[in-house]
N, C-alpha and C positions, 0 to 999 in steps of 0.2 A: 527383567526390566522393572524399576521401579515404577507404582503410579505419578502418572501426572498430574500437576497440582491445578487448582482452573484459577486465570488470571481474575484477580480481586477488581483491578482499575486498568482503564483501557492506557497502552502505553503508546503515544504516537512519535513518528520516526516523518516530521517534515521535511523534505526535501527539496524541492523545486518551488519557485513562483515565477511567476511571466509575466508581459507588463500589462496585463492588466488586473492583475497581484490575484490571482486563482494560485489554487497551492494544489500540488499531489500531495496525499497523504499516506504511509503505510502505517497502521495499529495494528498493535497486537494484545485482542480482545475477548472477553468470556459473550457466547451468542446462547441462549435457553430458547430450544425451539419446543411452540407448545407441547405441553405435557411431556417432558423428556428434560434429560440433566442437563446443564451447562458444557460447552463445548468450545473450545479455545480455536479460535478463527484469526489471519490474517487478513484486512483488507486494504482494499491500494485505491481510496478515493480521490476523486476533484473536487474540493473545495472551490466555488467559486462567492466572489464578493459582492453582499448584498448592498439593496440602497443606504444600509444606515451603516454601513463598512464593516462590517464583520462578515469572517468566510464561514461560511453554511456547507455542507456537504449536500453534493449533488446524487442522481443516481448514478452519474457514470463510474462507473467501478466495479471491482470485481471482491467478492470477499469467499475464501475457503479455509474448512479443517488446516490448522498449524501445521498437520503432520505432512500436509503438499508443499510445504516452504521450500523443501530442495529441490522439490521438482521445478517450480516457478523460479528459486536463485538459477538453476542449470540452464532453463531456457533463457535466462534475460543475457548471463551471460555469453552463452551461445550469440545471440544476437550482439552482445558487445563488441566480441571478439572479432562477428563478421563485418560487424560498421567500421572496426578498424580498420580488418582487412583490407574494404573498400576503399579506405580513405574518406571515412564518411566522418567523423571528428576531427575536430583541429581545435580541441582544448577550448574555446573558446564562444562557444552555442550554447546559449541558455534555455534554447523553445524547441 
């Protein structure tokens, strides 16, 4: 398997807002924990919106190693799959 390369610039993947215009965020980002190399992390913040209007990232979130990606894509969709089941979507939910 080839080396992996370490991401240069954090790449963000926004996807949700709600009305009180908080944003989820997924990046995908180089993390350097002391004394040790660069390691490419995905994390999945809440932005929420300060008094001068811009979204700040909060702590709630979770950030892991890249190489967990398909473990976390498996699980979300797992849950997709079963909120359909349920009938728990109807296209039309934004929160």
């Amino acid at each position: 398997m080839a080396k992996s390369s370490t991401i240069i610039e954090p790449i963000p993947f926004r996807f949700f807002k709600n009305r009180r215009k908080d944003v989820v965020a997924v990046t995908l980002q180089a993390f350097t924990p002391a004394g040790k190399d660069p390691i490419n992390v995905v994390d999945v913040r809440l932005f929420a919106m300060n008094k001068a209007g811009a979204n700040v990232a909060t702590v709630k979130g979770v950030t892991m190693a890249v190489n967990r990606l398909p473990d976390l894509a498996k699980a979300i969709n797992k849950a997709l799959a079963k909120a359909q089941e349920l009938g728990l979507l109807d296209g039309g939910e934004t929160e």
